[in-house]
N, C-alpha and C positions, 0 to 999 in steps of 0.2 A: 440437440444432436444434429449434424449437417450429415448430410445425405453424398458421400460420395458415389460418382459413375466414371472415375480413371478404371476400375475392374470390371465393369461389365461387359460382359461379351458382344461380342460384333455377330449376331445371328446369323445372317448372310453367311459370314466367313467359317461360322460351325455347321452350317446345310450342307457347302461345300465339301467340308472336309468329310463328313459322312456321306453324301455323295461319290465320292472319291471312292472312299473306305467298300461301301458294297458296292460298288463297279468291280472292284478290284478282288475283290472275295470271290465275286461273282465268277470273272474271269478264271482265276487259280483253281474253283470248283470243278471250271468245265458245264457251268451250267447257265441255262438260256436265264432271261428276263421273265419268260413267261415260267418255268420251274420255279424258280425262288419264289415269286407271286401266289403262286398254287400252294407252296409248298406252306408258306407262311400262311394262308388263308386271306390272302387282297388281292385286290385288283392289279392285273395287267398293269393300266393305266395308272393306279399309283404310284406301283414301283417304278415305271418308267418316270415318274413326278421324283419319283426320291430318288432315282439316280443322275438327275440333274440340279437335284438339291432344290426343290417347288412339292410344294403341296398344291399350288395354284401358280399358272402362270405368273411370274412376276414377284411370287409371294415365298418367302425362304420356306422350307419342307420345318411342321411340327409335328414327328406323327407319334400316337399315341404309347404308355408305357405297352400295353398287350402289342402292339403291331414291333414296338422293339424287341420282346418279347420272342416273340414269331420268327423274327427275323433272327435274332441270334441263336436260336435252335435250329435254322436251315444251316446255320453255317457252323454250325458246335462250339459257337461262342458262347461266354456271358454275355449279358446287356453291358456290362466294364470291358468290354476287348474290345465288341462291338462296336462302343463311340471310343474309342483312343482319345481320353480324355488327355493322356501325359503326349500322345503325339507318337510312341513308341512303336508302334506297325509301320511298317516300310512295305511304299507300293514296288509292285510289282517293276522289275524292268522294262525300262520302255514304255511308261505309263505315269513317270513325274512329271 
């Protein structure tokens, strides 16, 4: 059996777009950096990590199913709207 990698994802490029994604929720909500964080139960400092797509300087963001969890109940998403796997949420104007 050979092992194709033409389909696997470019991680960096999936941080991003979730990155993106709760920036932009964020914005639409009307709600700070520090509420979403609070609101999910993380750190400040994480979610500022996942809104530039890092879990760690340098390091694309993997953060846990519970912290997606979390996060998509601040925003009254599923964990499926949340990551826009199909790409179907459109940001916000002025914000592509």
């Amino acid at each position: 059996m050979e092992l194709r990698v033409d389909n696997v994802p470019n991680f960096g490029d999936y941080s991003m777009r979730l990155a993106y994604r709760l920036r932009d929720l964020r914005r639409r909500q009307g709600l700070s950096q520090e509420a979403v964080a609070h609101r999910a139960g993380i750190a400040l400092y994480t979610y500022q990590k996942f809104e530039k797509g890092e879990s760690k300087p340098g390091t694309p963001m993997n953060p846990t199913y519970h912290t997606l969890l979390s996060l998509a109940w601040v925003f009254g998403l599923s964990v499926t709207e949340l990551l826009d796997l199909d790409g179907s949420a459109r940001p916000s104007p002025g914000d592509e």
